[in-house]
C-alpha positions as CSV (number, residue, x, y, z in Angstrom):
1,X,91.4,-127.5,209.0
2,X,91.6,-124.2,206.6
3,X,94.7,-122.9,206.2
4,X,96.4,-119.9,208.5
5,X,95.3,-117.3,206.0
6,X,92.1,-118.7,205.1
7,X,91.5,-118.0,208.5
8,X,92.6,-114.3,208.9
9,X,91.7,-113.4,205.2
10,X,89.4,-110.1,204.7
11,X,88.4,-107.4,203.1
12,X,87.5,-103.6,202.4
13,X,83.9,-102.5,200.9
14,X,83.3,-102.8,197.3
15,X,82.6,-99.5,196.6
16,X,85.8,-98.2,198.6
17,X,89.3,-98.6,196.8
18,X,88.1,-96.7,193.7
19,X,92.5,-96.2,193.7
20,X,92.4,-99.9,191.9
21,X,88.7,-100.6,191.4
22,X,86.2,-99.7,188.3
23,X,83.2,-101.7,189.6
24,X,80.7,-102.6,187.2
25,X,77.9,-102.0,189.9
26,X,77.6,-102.5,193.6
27,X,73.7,-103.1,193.9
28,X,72.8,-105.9,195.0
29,X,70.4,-106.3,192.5
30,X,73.1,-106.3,189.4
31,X,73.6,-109.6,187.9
32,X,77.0,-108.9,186.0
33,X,80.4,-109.5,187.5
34,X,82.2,-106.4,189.0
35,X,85.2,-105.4,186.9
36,X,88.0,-105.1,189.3
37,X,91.8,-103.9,188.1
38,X,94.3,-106.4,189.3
39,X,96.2,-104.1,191.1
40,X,100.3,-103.7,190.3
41,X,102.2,-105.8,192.5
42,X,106.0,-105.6,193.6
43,X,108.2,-108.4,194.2
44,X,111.0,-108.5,196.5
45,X,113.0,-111.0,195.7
46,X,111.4,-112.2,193.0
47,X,110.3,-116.1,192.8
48,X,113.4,-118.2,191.9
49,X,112.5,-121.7,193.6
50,X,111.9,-124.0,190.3
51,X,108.6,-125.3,191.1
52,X,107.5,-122.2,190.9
53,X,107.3,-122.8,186.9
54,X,105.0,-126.0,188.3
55,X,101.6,-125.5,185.7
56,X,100.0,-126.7,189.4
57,X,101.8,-123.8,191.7
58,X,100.9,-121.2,188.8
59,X,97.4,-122.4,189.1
60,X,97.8,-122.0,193.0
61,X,99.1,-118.5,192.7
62,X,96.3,-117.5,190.4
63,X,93.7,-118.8,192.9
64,X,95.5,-117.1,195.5
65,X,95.8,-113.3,194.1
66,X,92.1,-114.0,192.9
67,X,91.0,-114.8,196.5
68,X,93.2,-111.8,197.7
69,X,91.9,-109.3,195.8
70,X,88.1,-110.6,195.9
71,X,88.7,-110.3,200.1
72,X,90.1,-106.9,199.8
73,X,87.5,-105.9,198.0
74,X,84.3,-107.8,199.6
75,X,83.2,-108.4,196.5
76,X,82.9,-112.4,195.3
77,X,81.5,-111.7,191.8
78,X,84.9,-111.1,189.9
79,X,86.4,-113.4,187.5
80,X,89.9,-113.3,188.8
81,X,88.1,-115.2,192.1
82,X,85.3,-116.8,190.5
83,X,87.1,-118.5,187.2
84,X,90.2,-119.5,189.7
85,X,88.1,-121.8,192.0
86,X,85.7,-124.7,191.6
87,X,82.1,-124.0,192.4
88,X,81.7,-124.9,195.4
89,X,84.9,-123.5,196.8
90,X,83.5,-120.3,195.6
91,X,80.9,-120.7,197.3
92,X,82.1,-122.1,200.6
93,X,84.8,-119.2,200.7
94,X,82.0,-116.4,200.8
95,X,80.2,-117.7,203.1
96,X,83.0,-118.3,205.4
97,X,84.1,-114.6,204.8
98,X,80.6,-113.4,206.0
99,X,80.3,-115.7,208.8
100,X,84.4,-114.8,210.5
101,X,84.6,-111.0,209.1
102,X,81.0,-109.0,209.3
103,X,79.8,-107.8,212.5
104,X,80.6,-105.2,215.2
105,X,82.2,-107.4,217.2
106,X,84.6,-108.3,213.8
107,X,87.8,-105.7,212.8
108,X,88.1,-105.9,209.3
109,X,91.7,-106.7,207.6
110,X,92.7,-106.7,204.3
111,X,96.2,-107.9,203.2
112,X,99.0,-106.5,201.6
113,X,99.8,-108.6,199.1
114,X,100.0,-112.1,197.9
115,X,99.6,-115.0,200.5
116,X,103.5,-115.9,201.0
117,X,104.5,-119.0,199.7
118,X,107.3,-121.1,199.1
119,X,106.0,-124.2,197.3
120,X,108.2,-127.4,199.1
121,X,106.6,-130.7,196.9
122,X,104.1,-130.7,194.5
123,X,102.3,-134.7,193.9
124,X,100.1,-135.4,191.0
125,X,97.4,-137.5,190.9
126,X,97.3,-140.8,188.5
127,X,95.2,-139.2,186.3
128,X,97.3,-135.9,185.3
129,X,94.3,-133.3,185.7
130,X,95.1,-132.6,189.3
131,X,97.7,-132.2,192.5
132,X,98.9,-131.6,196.0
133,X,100.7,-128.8,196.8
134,X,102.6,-128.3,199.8
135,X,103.4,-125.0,200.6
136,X,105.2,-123.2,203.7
137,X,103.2,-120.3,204.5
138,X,104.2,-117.0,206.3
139,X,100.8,-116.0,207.4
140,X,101.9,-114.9,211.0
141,X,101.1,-110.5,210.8
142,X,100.2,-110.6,207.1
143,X,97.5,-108.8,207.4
144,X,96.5,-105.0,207.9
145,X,93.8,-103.4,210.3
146,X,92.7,-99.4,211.0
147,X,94.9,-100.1,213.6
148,X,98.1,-101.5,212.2
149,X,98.6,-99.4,208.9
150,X,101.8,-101.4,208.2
151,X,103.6,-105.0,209.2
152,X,106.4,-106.9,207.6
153,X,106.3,-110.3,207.0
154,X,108.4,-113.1,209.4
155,X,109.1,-115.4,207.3
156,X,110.7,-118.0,209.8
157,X,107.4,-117.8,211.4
158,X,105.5,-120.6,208.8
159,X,103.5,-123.1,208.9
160,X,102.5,-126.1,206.0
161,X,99.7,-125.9,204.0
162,X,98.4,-127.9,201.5
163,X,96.7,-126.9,198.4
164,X,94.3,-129.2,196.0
165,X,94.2,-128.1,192.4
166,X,91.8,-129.7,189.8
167,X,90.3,-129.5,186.5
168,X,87.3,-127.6,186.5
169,X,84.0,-129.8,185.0
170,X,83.0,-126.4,183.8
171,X,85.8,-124.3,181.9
172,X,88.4,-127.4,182.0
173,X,90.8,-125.1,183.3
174,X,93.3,-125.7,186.6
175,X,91.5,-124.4,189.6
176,X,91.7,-124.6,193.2
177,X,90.0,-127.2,195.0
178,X,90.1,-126.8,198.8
179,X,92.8,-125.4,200.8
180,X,94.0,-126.8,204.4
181,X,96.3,-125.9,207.0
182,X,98.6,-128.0,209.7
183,X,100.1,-126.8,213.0
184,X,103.5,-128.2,211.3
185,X,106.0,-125.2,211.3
186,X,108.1,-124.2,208.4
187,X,110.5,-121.8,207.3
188,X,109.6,-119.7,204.0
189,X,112.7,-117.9,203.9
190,X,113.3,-117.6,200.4
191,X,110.1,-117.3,199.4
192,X,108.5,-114.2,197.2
193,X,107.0,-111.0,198.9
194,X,104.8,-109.4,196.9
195,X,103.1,-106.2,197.9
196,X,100.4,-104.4,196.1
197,X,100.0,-101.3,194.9
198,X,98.9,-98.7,196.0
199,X,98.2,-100.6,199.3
200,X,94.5,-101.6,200.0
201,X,92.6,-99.4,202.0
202,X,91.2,-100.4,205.3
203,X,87.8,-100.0,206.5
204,X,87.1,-99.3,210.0
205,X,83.8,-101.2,209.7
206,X,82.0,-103.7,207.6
207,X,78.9,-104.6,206.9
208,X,76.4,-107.4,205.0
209,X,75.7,-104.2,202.4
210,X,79.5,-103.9,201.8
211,X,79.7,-107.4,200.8
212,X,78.7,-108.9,197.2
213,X,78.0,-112.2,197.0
214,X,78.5,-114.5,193.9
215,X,76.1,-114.4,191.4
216,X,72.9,-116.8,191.9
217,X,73.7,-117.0,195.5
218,X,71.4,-116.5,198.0
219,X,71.8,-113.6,200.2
């Protein structure tokens, strides 16, 4: 099972949050990466839990905010979603997003920050290169439509999720594997909100043409 968030992730069109964008082309005939400004985000309270310093959770959060920004965006060619997850998962993601989130029967969301976290155990494997992270989530309303400009988080409202990180075969860097939800409930209080800035805009519709694929895919 994908996690709560996987599940509820989107998007806006690559071509429309010029506020925190400079894309390096939208065609779908480019082959480079767009270039993509990681926008500013604000903390409140900012992350104190000691795992948090985990090489393994900092490897989660980078996946994360890369997975984040590539949604709100609908764009799967940047680096900060490409380099933070394995191949496939790069794949698999983008293909998910098109199949849940593009359509007119679909409302498109994009969220407002950082998936919410509070990292509870964090179990590495015998070899060193890789672990399990288990997370409580606050995914419940984290998300923003055309229709609900603004939400707050519930934090008591979580659920656990378990994240895989490995060593990529390619760039031998920490990257996330798979991602996978439970119907266990948590509580996250505690754990860092983030917001970003200036807040994502929201598209009233999407299309296949507003989303870019990751290079050498097949459309």
């Amino acid at each position: 099972m994908m996690s709560k968030r996987t599940l509820t992730r989107t998007l806006i069109p690559g071509c429309a949050i010029a506020a925190i964008i400079a894309l390096a082309g939208c065609s779908a005939e480019s082959e480079e990466p767009s270039v993509i400004t990681t926008p500013e985000i604000s903390w409140s309270p900012a992350a104190s839990v000691p795992l948090e310093t985990n090489r393994y959770v900092e490897a989660a959060r980078a996946a994360d905010l890369g997975y984040a920004v590539a949604h709100n965006a609908a764009d799967f060619t940047i680096e900060l979603f490409t380099s933070t997850r394995s191949v496939d998962e790069v794949g698999y993601t983008a293909d998910g997003f098109v199949a849940s989130y593009v359509g007119n029967d679909n409302t498109p969301q994009v969220f407002p920050g950082p998936a919410i976290r509070l990292p509870l155990e964090v179990v590495e494997n015998a070899a060193g290169d890789g672990a399990d992270i288990t997370f409580c989530e606050a995914s419940y309303n984290w998300l923003l439509t055309a229709d609900r400009p603004q939400t707050r988080p519930e934090l008591s409202a979580g659920s656990i999720v378990t994240v895989q990180i490995g060593t990529s075969a390619q760039s031998g860097e920490l990257v996330e594997m798979s991602d996978s939800g439970s119907n266990q409930d948590c509580d996250a209080s505690g754990a860092a909100v983030g917001v970003f800035i200036p807040v994502p805009d929201i598209p009233e519709t999407l299309t296949e043409d507003d989303v870019r694929m990751p290079l050498g895919s097949k459309d």
